[in-house]
LOPAPA-395228 format. One record per atom (N, C-alpha, C): residue in one letter; residue number from 1; atom name; x, y, z. Coordinates in nm, 2 decimals. Layout:
N
{residu=A | num=NUM | atome=CA | u=X | v=Y | w=Z}
...
//
This chain:
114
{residu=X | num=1 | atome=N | u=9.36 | v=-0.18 | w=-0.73}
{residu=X | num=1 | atome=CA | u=9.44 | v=-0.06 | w=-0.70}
{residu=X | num=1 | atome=C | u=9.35 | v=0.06 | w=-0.66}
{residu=X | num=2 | atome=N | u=9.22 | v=0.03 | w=-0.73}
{residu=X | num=2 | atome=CA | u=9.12 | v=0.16 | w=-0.66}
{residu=X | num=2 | atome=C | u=9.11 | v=0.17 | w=-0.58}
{residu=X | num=3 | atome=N | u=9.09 | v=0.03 | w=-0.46}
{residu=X | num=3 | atome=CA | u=9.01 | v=0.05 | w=-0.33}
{residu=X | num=3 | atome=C | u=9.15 | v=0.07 | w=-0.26}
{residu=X | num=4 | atome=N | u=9.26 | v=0.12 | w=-0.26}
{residu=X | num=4 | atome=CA | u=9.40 | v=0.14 | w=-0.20}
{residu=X | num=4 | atome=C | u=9.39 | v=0.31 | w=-0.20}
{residu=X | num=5 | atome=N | u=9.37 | v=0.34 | w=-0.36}
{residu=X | num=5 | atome=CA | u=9.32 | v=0.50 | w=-0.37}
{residu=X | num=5 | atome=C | u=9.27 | v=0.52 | w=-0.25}
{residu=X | num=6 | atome=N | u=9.12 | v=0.50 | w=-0.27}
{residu=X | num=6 | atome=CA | u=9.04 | v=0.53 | w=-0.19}
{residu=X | num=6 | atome=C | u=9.04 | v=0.58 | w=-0.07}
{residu=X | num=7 | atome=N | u=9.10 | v=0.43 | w=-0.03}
{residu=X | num=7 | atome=CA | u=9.10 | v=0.42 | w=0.12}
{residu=X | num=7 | atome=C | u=9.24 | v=0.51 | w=0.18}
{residu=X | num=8 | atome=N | u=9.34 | v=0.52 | w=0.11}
{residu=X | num=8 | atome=CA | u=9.44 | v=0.66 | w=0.14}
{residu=X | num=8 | atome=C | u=9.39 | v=0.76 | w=0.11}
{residu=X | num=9 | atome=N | u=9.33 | v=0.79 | w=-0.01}
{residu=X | num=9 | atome=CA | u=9.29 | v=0.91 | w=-0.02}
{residu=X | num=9 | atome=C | u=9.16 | v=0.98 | w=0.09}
{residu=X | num=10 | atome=N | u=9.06 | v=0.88 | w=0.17}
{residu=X | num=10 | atome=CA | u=8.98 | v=0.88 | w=0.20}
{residu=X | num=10 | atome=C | u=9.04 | v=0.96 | w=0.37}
{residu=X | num=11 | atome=N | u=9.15 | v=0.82 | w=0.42}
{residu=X | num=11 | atome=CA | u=9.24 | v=0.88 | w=0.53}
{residu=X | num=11 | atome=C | u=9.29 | v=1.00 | w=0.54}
{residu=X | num=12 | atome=N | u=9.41 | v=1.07 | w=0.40}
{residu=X | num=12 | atome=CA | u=9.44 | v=1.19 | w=0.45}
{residu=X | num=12 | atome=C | u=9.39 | v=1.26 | w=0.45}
{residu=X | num=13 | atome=N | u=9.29 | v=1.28 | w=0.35}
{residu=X | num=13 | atome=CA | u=9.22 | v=1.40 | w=0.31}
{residu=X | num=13 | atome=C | u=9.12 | v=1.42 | w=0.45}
{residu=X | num=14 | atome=N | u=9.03 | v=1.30 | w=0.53}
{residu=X | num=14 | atome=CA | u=8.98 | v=1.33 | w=0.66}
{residu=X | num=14 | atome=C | u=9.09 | v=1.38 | w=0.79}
{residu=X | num=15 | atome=N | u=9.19 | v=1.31 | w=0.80}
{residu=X | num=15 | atome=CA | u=9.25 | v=1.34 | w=0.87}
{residu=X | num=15 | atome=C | u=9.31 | v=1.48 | w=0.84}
{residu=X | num=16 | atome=N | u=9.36 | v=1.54 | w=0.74}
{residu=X | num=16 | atome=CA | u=9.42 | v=1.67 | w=0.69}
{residu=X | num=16 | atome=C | u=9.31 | v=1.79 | w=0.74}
{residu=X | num=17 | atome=N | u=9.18 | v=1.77 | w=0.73}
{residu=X | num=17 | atome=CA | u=9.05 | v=1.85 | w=0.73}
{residu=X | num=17 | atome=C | u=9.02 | v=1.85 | w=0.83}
{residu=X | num=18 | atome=N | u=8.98 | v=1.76 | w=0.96}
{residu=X | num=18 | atome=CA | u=9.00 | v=1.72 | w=1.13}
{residu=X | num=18 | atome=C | u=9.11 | v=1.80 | w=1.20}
{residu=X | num=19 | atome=N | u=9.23 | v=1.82 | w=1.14}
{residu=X | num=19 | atome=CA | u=9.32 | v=1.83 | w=1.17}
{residu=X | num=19 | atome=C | u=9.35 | v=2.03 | w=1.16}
{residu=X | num=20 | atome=N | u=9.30 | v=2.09 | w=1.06}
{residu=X | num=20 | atome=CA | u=9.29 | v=2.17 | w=1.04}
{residu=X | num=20 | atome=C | u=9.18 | v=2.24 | w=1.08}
{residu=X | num=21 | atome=N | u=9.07 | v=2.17 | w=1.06}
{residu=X | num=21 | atome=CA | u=8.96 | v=2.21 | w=1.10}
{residu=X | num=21 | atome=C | u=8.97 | v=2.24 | w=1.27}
{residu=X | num=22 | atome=N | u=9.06 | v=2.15 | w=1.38}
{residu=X | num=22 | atome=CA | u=9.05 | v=2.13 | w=1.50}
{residu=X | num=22 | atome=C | u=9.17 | v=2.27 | w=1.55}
{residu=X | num=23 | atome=N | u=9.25 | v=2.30 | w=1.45}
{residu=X | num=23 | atome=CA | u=9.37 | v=2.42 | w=1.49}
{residu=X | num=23 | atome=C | u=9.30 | v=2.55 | w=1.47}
{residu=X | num=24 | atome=N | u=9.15 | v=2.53 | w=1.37}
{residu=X | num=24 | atome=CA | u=9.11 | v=2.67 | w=1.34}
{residu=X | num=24 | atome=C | u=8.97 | v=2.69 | w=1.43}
{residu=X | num=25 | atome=N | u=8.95 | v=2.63 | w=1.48}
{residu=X | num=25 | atome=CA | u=8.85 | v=2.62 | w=1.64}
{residu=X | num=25 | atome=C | u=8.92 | v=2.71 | w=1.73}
{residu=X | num=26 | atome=N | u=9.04 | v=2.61 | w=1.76}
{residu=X | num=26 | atome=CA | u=9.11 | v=2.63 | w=1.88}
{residu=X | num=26 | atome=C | u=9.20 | v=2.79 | w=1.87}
{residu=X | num=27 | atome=N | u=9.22 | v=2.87 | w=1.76}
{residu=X | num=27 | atome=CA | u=9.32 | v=2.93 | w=1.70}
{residu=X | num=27 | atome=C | u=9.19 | v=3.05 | w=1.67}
{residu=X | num=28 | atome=N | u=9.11 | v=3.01 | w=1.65}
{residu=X | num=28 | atome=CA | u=9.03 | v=3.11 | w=1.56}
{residu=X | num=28 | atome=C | u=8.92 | v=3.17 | w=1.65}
{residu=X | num=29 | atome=N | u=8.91 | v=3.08 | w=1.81}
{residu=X | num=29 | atome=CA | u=8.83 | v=3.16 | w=1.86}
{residu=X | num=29 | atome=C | u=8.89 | v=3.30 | w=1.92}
{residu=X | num=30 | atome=N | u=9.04 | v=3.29 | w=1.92}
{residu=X | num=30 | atome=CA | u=9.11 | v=3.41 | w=1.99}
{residu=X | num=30 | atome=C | u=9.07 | v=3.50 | w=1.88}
{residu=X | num=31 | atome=N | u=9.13 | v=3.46 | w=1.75}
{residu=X | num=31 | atome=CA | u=9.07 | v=3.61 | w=1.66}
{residu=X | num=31 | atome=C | u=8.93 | v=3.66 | w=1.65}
{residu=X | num=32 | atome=N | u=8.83 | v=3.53 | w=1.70}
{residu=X | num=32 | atome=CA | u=8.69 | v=3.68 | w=1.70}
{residu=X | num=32 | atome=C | u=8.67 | v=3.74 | w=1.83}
{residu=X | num=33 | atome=N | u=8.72 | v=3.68 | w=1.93}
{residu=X | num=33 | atome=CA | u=8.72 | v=3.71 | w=2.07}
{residu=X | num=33 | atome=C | u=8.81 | v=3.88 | w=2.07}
{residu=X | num=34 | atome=N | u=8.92 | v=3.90 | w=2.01}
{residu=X | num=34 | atome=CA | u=8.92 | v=4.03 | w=1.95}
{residu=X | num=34 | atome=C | u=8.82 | v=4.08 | w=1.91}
{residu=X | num=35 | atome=N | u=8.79 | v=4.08 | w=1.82}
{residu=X | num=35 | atome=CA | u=8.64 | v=4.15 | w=1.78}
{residu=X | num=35 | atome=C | u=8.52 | v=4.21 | w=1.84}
{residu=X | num=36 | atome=N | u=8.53 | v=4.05 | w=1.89}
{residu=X | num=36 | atome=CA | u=8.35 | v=4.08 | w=2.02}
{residu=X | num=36 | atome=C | u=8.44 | v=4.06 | w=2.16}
{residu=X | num=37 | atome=N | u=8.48 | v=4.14 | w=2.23}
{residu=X | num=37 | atome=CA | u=8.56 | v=4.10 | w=2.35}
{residu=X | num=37 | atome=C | u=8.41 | v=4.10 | w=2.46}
{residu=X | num=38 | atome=N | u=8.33 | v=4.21 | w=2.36}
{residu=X | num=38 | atome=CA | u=8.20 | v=4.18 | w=2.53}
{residu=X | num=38 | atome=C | u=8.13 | v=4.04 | w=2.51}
{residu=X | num=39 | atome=N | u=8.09 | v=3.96 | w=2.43}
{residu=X | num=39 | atome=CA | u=8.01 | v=3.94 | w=2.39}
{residu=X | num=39 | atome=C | u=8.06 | v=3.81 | w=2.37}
{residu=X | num=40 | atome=N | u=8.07 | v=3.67 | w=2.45}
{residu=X | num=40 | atome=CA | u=8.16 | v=3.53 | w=2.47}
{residu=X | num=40 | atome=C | u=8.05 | v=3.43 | w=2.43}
{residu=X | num=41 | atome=N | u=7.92 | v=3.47 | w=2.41}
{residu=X | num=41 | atome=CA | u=7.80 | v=3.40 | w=2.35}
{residu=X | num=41 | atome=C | u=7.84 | v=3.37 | w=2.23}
{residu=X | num=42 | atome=N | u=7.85 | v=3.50 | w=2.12}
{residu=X | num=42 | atome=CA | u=7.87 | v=3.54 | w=1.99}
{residu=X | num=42 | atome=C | u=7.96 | v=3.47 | w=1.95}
{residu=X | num=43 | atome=N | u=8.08 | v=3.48 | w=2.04}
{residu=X | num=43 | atome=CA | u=8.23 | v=3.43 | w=1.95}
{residu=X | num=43 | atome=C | u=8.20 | v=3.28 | w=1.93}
{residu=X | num=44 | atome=N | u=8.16 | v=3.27 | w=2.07}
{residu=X | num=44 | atome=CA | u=8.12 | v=3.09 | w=2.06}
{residu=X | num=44 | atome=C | u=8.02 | v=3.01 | w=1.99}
{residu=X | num=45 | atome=N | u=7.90 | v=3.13 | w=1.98}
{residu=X | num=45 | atome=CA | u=7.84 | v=3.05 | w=1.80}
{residu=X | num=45 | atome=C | u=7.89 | v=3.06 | w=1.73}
{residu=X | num=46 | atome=N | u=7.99 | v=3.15 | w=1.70}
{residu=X | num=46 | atome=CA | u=8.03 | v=3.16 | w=1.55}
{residu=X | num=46 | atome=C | u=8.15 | v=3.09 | w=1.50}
{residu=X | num=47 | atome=N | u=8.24 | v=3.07 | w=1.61}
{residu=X | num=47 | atome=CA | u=8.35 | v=2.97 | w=1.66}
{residu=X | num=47 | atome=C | u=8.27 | v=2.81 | w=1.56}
{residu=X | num=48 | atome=N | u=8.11 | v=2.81 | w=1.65}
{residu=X | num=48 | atome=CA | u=8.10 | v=2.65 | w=1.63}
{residu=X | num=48 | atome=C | u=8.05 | v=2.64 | w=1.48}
{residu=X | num=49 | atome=N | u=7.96 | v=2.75 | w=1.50}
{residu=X | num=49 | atome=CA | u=7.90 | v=2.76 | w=1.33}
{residu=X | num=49 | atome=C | u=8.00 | v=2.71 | w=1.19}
{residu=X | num=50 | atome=N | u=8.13 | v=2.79 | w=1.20}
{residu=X | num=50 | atome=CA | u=8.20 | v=2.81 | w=1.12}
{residu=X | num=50 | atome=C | u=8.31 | v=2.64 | w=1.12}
{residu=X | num=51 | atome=N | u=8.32 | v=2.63 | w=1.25}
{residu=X | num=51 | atome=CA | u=8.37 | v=2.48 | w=1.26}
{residu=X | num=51 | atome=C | u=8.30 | v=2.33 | w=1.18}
{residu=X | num=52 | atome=N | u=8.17 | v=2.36 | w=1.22}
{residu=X | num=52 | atome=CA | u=8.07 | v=2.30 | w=1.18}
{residu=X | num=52 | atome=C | u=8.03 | v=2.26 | w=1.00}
{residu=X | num=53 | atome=N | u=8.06 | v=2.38 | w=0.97}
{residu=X | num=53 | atome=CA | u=8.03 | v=2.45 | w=0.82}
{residu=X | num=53 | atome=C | u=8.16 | v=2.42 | w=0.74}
{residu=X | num=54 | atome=N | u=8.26 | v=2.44 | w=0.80}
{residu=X | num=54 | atome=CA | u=8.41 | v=2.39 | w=0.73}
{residu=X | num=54 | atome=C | u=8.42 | v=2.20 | w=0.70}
{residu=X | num=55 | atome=N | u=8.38 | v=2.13 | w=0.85}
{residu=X | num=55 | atome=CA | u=8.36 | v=2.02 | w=0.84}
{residu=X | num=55 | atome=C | u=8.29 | v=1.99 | w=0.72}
{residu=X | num=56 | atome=N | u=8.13 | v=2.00 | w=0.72}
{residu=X | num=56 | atome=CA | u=8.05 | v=1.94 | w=0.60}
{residu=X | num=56 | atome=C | u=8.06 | v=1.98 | w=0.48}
{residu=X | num=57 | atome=N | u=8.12 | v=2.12 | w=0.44}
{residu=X | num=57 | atome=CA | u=8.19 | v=2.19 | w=0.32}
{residu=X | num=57 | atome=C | u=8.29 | v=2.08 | w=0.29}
{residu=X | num=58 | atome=N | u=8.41 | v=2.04 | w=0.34}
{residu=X | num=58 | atome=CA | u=8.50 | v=1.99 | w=0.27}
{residu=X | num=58 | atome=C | u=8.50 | v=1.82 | w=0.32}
{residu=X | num=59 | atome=N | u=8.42 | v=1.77 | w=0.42}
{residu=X | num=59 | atome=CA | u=8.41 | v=1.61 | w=0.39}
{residu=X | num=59 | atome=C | u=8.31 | v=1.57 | w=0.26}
{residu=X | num=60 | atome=N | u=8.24 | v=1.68 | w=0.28}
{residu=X | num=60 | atome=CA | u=8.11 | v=1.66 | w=0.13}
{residu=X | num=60 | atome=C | u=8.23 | v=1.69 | w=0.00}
{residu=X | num=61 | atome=N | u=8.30 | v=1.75 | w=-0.01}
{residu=X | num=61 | atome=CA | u=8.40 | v=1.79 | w=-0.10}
{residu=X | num=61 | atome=C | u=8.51 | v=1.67 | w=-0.14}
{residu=X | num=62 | atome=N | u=8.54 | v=1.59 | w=-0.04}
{residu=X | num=62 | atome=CA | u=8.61 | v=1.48 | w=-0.04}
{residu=X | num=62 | atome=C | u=8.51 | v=1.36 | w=-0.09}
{residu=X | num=63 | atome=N | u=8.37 | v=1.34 | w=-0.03}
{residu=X | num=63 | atome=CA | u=8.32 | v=1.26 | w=-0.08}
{residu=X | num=63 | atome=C | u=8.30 | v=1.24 | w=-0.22}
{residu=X | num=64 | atome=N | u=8.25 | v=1.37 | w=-0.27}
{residu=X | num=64 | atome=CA | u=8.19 | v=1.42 | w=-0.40}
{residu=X | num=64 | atome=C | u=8.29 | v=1.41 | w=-0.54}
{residu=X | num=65 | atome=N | u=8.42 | v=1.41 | w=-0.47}
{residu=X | num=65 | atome=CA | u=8.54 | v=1.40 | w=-0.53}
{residu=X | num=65 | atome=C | u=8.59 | v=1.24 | w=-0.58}
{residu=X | num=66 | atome=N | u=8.51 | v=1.15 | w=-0.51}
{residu=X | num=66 | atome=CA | u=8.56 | v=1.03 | w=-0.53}
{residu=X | num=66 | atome=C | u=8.51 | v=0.96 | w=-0.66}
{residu=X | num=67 | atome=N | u=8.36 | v=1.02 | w=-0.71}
{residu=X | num=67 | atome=CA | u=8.31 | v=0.96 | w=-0.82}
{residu=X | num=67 | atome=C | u=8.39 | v=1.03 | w=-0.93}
{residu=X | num=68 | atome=N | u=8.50 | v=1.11 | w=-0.94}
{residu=X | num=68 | atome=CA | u=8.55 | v=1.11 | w=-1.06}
{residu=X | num=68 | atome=C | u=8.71 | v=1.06 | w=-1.06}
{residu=X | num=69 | atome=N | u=8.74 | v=0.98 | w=-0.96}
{residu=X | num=69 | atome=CA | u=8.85 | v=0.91 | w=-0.92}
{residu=X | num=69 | atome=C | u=8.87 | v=0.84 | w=-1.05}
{residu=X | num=70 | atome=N | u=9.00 | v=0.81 | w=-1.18}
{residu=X | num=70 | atome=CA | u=9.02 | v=0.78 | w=-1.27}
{residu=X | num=70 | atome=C | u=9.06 | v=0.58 | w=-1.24}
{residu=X | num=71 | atome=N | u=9.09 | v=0.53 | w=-1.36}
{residu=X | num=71 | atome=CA | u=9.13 | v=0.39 | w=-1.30}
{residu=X | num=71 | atome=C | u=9.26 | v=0.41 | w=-1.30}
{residu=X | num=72 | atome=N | u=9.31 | v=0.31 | w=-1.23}
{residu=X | num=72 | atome=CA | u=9.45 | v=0.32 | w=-1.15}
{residu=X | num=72 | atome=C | u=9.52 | v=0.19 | w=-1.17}
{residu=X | num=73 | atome=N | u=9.59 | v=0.19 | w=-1.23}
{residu=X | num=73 | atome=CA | u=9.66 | v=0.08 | w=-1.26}
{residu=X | num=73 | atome=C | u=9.85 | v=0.03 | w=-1.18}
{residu=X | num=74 | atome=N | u=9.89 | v=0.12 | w=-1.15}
{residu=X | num=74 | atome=CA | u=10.00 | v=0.16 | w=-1.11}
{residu=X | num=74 | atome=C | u=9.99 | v=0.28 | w=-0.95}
{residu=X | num=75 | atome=N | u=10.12 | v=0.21 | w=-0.86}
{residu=X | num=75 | atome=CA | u=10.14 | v=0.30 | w=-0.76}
{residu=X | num=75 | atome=C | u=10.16 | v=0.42 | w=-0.77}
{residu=X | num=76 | atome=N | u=10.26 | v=0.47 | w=-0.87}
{residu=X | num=76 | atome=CA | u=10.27 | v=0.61 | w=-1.00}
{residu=X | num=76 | atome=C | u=10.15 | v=0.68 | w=-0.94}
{residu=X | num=77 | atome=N | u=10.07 | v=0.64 | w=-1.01}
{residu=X | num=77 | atome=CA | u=9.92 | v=0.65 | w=-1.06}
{residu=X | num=77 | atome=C | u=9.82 | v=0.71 | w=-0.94}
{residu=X | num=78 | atome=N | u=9.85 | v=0.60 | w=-0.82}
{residu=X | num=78 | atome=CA | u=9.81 | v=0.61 | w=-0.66}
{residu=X | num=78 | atome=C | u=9.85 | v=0.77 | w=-0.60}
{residu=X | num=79 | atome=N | u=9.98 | v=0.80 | w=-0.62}
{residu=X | num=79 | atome=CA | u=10.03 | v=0.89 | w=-0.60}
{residu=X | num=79 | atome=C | u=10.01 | v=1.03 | w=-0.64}
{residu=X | num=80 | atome=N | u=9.98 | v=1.00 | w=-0.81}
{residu=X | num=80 | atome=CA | u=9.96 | v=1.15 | w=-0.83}
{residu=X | num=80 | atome=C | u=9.80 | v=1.17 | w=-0.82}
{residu=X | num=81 | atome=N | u=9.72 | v=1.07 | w=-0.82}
{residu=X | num=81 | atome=CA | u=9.61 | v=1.14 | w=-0.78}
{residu=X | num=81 | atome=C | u=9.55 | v=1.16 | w=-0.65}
{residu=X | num=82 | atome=N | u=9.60 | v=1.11 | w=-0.56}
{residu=X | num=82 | atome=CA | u=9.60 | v=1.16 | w=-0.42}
{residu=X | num=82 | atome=C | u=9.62 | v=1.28 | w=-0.39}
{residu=X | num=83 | atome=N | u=9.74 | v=1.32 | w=-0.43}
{residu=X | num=83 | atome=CA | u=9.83 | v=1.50 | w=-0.43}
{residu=X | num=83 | atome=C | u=9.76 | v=1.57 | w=-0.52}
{residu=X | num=84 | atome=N | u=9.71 | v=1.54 | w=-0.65}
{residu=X | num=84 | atome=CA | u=9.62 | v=1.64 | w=-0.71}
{residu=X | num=84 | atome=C | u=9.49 | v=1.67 | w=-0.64}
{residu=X | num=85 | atome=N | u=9.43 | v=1.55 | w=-0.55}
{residu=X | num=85 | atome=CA | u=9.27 | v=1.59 | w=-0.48}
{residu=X | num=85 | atome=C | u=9.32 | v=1.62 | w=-0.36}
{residu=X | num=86 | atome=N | u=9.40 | v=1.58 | w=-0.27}
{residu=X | num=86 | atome=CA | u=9.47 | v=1.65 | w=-0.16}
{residu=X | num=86 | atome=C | u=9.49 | v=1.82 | w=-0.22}
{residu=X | num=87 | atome=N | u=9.55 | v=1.84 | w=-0.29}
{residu=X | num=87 | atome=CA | u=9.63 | v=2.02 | w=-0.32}
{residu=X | num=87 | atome=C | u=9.50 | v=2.07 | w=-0.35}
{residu=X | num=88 | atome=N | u=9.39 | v=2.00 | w=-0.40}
{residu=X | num=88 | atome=CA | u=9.24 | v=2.11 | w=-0.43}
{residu=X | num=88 | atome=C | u=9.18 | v=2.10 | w=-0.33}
{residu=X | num=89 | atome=N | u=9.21 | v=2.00 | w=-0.22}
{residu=X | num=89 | atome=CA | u=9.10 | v=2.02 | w=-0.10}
{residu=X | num=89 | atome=C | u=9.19 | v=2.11 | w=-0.03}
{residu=X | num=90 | atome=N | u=9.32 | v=2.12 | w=-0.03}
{residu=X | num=90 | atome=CA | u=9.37 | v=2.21 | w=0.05}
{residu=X | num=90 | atome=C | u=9.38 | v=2.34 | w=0.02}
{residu=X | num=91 | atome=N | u=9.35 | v=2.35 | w=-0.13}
{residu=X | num=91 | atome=CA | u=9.35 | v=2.49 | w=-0.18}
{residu=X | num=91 | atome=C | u=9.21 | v=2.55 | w=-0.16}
{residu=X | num=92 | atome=N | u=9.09 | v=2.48 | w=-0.13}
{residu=X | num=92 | atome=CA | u=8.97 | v=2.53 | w=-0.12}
{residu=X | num=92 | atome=C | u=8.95 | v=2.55 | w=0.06}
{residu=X | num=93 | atome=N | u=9.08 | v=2.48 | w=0.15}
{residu=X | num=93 | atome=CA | u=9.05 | v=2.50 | w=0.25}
{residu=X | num=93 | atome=C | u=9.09 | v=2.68 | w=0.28}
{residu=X | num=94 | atome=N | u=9.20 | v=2.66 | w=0.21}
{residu=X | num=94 | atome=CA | u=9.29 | v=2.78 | w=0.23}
{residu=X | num=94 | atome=C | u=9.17 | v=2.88 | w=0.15}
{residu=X | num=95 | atome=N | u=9.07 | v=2.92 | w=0.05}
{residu=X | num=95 | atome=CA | u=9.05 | v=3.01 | w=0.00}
{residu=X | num=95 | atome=C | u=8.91 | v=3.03 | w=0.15}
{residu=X | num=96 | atome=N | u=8.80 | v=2.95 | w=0.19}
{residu=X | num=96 | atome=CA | u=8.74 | v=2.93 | w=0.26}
{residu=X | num=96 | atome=C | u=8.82 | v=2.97 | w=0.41}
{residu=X | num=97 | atome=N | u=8.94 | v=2.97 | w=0.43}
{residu=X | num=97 | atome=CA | u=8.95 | v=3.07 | w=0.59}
{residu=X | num=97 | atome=C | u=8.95 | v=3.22 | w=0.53}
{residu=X | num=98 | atome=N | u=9.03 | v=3.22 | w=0.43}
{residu=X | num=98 | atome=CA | u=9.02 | v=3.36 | w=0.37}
{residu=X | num=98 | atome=C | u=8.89 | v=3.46 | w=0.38}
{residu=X | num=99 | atome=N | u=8.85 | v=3.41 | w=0.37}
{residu=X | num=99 | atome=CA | u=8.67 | v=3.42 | w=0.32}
{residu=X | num=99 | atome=C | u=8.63 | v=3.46 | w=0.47}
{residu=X | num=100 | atome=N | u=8.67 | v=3.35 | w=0.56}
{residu=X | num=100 | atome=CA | u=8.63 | v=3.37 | w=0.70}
{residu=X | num=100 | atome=C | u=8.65 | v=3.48 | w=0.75}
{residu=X | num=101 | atome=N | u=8.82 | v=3.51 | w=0.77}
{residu=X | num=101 | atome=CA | u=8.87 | v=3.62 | w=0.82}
{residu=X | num=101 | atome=C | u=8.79 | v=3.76 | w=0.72}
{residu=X | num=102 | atome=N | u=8.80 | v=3.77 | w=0.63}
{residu=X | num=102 | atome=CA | u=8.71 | v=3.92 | w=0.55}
{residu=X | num=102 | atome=C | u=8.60 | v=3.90 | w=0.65}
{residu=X | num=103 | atome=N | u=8.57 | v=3.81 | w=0.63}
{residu=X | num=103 | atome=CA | u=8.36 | v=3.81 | w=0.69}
{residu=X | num=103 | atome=C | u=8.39 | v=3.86 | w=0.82}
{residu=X | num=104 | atome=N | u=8.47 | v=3.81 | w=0.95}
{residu=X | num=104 | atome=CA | u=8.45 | v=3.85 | w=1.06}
{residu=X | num=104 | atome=C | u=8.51 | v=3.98 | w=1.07}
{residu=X | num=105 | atome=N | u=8.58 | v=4.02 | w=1.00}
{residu=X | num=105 | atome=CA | u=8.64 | v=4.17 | w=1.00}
{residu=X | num=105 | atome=C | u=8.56 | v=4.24 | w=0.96}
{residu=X | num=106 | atome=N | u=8.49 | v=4.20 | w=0.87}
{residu=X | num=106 | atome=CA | u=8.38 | v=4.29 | w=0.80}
{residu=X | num=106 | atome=C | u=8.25 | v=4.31 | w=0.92}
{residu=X | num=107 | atome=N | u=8.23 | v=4.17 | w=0.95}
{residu=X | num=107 | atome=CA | u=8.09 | v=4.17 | w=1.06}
{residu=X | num=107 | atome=C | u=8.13 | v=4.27 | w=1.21}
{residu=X | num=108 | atome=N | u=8.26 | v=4.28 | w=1.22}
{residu=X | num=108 | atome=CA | u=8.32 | v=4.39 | w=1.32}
{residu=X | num=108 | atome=C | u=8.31 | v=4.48 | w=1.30}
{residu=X | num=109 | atome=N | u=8.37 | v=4.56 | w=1.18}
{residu=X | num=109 | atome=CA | u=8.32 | v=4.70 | w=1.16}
{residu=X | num=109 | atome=C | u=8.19 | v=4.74 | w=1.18}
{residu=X | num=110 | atome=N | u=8.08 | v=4.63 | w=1.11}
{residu=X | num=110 | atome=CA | u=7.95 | v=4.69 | w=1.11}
{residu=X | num=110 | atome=C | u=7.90 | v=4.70 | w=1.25}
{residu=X | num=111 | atome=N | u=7.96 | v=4.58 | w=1.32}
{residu=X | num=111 | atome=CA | u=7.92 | v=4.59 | w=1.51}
{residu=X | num=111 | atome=C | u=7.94 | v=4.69 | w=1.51}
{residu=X | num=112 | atome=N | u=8.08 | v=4.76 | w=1.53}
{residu=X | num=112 | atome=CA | u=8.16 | v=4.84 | w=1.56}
{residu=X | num=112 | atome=C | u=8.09 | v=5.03 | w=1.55}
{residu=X | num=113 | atome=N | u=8.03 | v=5.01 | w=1.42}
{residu=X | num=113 | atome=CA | u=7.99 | v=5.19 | w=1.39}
{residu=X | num=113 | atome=C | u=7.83 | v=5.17 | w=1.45}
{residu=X | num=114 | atome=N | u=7.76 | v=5.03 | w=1.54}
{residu=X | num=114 | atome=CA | u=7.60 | v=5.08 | w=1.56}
{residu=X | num=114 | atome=C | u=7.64 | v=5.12 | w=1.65}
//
């Protein structure tokens, strides 16, 4: 029953993070492009930076998560620990955009008053 874990938990959680990660590229370059409107260099490293950085933050977070995967005896069992490491990867995804948005609002103001 572990390697069933696994291998579901291995799928959503990549695909959930891909999937988010590819809406907040696509989504997130319009919010710094406000920001830096002159400046289409900037948005686009920071666009890829942050894409980049989200990726290996939370696949290393998925991977790192699997050595404390419990034994599993029951489908029950399948289920709730999938949703409990799914709701912390998604809760760490959600505190990490947060994080994002302050930073680039913050890195605007400081553009903003040189």
């Amino acid at each position: 029953m572990n390697t069933i874990t696994y291998i579901a938990y291995i799928f959503l959680a990549s695909s959930s993070i891909l999937y988010v990660g590819n809406e907040c590229y696509k989504n997130g370059k319009v919010y710094i492009e406000n920001y830096f409107p002159n400046d289409q260099k900037f948005v686009n490293g920071i666009n890829n930076v942050l894409r980049i950085a989200y990726y290996f933050l939370n696949l290393g977070l998925v991977i790192w998560t699997l050595s404390s995967l419990k034994n599993i005896s029951s489908y029950q069992q399948i289920i709730e620990e999938i949703s409990t490491r799914l709701s912390f990867i998604l809760l760490v995804i959600a505190f990490l955009h947060g994080i994002n948005l302050i930073t680039i609002y913050k890195s605007h103001k400081q553009f903003k008053n040189k």
